[in-house]
C-alpha positions in Angstrom: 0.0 0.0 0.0 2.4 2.4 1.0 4.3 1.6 -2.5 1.1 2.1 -4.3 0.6 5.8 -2.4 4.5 7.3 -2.7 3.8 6.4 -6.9 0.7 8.8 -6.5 1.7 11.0 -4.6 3.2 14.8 -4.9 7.0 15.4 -4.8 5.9 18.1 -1.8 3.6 14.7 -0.3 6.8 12.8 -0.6 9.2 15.4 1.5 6.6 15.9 3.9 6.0 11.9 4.6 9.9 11.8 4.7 10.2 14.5 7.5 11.8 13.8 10.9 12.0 15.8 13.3 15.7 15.6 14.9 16.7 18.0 17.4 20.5 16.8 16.9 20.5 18.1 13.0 22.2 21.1 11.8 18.6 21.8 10.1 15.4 20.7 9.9 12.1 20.5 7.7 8.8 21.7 8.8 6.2 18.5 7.6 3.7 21.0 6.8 4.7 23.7 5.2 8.3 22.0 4.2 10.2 25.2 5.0 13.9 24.5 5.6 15.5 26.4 8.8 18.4 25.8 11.9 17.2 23.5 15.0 16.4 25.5 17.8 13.0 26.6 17.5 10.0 24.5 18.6 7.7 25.5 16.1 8.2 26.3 12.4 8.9 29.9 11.7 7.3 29.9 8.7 4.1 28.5 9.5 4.2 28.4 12.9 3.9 24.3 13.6 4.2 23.2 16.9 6.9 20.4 16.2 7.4 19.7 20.0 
């Protein structure tokens, strides 16, 4: 199933299924809104996701 959804799915559906959220990275990427930014904040400053 999960074969049959990533071959239907969006490039943008793809990064956002691939996002984890690692508070050891260098970097990070918001899984809604997919904006790229340093670790350190707890929400996304973009969107303003609560990541944790």
């Amino acid at each position: 199933m999960r074969e049959h959804w990533y071959e239907q799915a969006s490039e943008e559906e793809r990064l956002a299924a691939e996002c984890v959220v690692d508070w050891n990275a260098p970097e990070m990427r918001c899984p809604a809104c997919l904006h790229q930014f340093a670790t350190g904040p707890r929400e996304c400053p973009n969107c303003g996701l609560f990541l944790g």
